[in-house]
MARDO-198950 format. One record per residue (C-alpha): x, y, z. Coordinates in steps of 0.25 Angstrom, whole numbers, plus 2048, in hexadecimal, padded with zeros to 3 digits. Layout:
XYZ
...
This chain:
7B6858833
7C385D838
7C386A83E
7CC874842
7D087984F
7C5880855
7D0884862
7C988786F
7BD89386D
7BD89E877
7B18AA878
7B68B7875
7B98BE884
7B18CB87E
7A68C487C
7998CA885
7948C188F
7868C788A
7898BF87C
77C8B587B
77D8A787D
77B8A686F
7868B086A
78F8A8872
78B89B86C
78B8A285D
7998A885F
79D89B866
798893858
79E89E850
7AC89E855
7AD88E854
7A988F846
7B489A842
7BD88E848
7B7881847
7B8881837
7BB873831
7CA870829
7CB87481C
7CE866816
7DD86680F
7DC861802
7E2853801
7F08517FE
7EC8497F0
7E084C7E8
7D78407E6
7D68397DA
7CA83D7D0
7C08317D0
7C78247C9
7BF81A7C0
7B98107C7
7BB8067BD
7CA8097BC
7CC80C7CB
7D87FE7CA
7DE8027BE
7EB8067BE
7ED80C7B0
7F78177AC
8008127B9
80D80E7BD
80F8027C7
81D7FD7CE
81A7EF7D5
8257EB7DC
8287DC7DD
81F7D87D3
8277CC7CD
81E7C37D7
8147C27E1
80B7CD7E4
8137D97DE
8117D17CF
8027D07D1
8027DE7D6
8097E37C8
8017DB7C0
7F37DF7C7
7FA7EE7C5
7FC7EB7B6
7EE7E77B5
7E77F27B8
7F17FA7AF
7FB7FF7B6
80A7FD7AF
8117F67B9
8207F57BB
8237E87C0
82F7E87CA
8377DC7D1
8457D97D6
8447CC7CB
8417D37BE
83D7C77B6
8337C47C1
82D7D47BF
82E7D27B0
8257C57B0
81B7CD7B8
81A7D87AD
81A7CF7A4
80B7CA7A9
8077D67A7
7F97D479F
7F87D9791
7E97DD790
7E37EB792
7E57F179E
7F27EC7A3
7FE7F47A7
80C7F37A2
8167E97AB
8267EB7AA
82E7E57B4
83B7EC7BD
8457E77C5
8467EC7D2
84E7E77E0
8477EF7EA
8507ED7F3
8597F67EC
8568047F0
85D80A7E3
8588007DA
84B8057E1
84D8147DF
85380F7CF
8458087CD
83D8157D1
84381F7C8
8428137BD
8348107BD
83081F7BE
8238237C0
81B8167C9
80B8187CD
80B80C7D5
8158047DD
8137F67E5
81D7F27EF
81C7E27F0
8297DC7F3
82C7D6801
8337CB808
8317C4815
83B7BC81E
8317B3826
8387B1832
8367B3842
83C7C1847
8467BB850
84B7B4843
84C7BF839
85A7C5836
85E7D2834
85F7D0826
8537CA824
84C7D4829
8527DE821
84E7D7814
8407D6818
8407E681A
8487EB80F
83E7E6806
8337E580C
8337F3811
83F7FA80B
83E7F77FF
82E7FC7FE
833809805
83D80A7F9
8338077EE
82680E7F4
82E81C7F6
83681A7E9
82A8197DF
81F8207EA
82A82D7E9
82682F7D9
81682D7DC
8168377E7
81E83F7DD
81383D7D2
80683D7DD
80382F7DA
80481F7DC
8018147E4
80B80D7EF
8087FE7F1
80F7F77FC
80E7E67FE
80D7E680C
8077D9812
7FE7D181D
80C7D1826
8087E1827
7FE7DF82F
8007CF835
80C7C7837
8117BB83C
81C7B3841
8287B4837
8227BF82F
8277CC838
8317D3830
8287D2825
81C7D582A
8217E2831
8277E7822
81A7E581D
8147EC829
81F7F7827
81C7F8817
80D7FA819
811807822
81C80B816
81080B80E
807814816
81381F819
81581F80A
805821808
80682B812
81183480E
80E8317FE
7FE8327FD
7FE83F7FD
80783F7F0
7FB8367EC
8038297EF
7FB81E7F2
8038137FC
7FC8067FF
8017F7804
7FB7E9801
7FB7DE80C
7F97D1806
7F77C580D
7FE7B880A
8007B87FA
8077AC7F3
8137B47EF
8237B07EE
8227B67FB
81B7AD803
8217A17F9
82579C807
81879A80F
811794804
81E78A803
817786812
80977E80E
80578181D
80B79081E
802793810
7F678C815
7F5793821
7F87A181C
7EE79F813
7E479A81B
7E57A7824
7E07B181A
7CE7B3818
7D17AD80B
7D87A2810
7E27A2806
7F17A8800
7EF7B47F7
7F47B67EA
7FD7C17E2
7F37C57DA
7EA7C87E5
7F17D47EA
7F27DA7DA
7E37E07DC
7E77E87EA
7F47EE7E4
7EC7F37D7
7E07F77E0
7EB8017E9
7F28067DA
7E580A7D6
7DB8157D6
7D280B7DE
7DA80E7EA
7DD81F7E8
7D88217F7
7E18137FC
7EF817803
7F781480F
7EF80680F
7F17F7810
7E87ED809
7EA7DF80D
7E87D6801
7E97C780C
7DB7C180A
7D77C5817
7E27C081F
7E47CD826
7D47CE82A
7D57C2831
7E47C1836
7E67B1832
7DF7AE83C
7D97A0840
7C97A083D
7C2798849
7B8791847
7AA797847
């Protein structure tokens, strides 16, 4: 209970020193209570939604999604995982052909969405701005591309630095206020950011990177803050290791893959599909009351921190 200010109370000088014990304590009790009254409750800046039905809580029927990057990896699992669940998805990439044979997996049978593809550099803002009035109204969006220069700070250059950032950061910032604009406008959608483990743990060789993705994560909870009141949901997901084009590279190295698998709980890489059920779980009705959060999708590697079990 939050009360207001009761102040400081003082008797009333005319008061009669003959006044009973008693009427002191009842016009003591009695002045408080003219003061001490709870808050009226402000009513909340977005009315809740009526009760949904449980058995369609994941569906995404009668909704728009844009996934950016989902010509590969985890940002074409995410779209086809969206698509599923009957969401018509607009399936963006800087390689068309790879965004059209995504759409192009979409699944015929009932309850699957619509996939077209779009071609989108994000790194250039106008094109950016073109695609937003282009693909007009948008319910969801998911944020998946990213790049990482491993290499030790004292090595890095000034222009590698700045690639790993302009897209990593710069460009979500583009896309996330570009298309979150419209939903605040209409009083809807959902914000889904790919963050990543390196938000939260990082080691040598992945600094730039991991401080993007630490830095992308905050991106995400200012936008939830200042857009949930519009009834904008904004949310990140932090994978773990996934076998994607992006780590191409560690799993090249027989020793580098072993060892990053072996330091999840599950004791093994993940893979695309695995992260699709996490982005249409924060789309959907099931996560109405989820905002501003991160859900680590990295078999447990983040419970434990990699670290060496001892022998027991």
């Amino acid at each position: 209970m939050i009360w207001a200010n009761p102040g400081v109370w003082t008797p009333n000088p005319s008061h009669s020193p003959a006044i009973s014990g008693a009427r002191r304590l009842a016009d003591t009790i009695e002045r408080m209570d003219n003061v001490a009254q709870p808050l009226t409750p402000t009513a909340p800046a977005t009315s809740a939604p009526a009760p949904a039905d449980l058995g369609a809580l994941f569906r995404l029927d009668a909704r728009r999604a844009v996934v950016i990057g989902a010509g590969s990896g985890i940002g074409q699992a995410i779209a086809l995982g969206i698509a599923a669940h009957g969401a018509e998805v607009v399936c963006v990439d800087r390689d068309l052909a790879a965004a059209q044979t995504t759409a192009h997996q979409a699944g015929t049978g009932p309850g699957w969405g619509a996939m077209t593809a779009y071609q989108l550099d994000v790194l250039d803002t106008q094109a950016v701005t073109r695609a937003v009035e282009d693909l007009g109204a948008v319910d969801i969006l998911v944020v998946t591309p990213a790049v990482n220069v491993r290499k030790r700070l004292l090595s890095y250059t000034g222009e590698e630095f700045d690639s790993v950032v302009r897209l990593n950061l710069r460009a979500a910032f583009d896309l996330m206020t570009g298309f979150g604009r419209g939903m605040a406008q209409r009083g809807r959608g959902s914000i889904i950011g790919c963050s990543s483990i390196r938000s939260l743990t990082t080691e040598p060789g992945q600094g730039v990177y991991a401080m993007t993705k630490a830095g992308l994560v905050m991106l995400l909870r200012t936008l939830a803050a200042e857009l949930g009141p519009q009834g904008v949901r904004v949310n990140a997901i932090a994978p773990g290791v996934i076998d994607t084009p992006l780590t191409a590279p560690i799993k090249a190295d027989e020793q580098w893959y072993a060892a990053y698998g072996a330091k999840s709980i599950l004791g093994r890489w993940g893979r695309p599909h695995e992260l699709a059920g996490a982005a249409v779980y924060l789309a959907s009705d099931a996560a109405s009351y989820v905002t501003g959060t991160v859900l680590f999708v990295d078999g447990g590697w983040t419970a434990i921190d990699g670290r060496f079990t001892p022998p027991s």
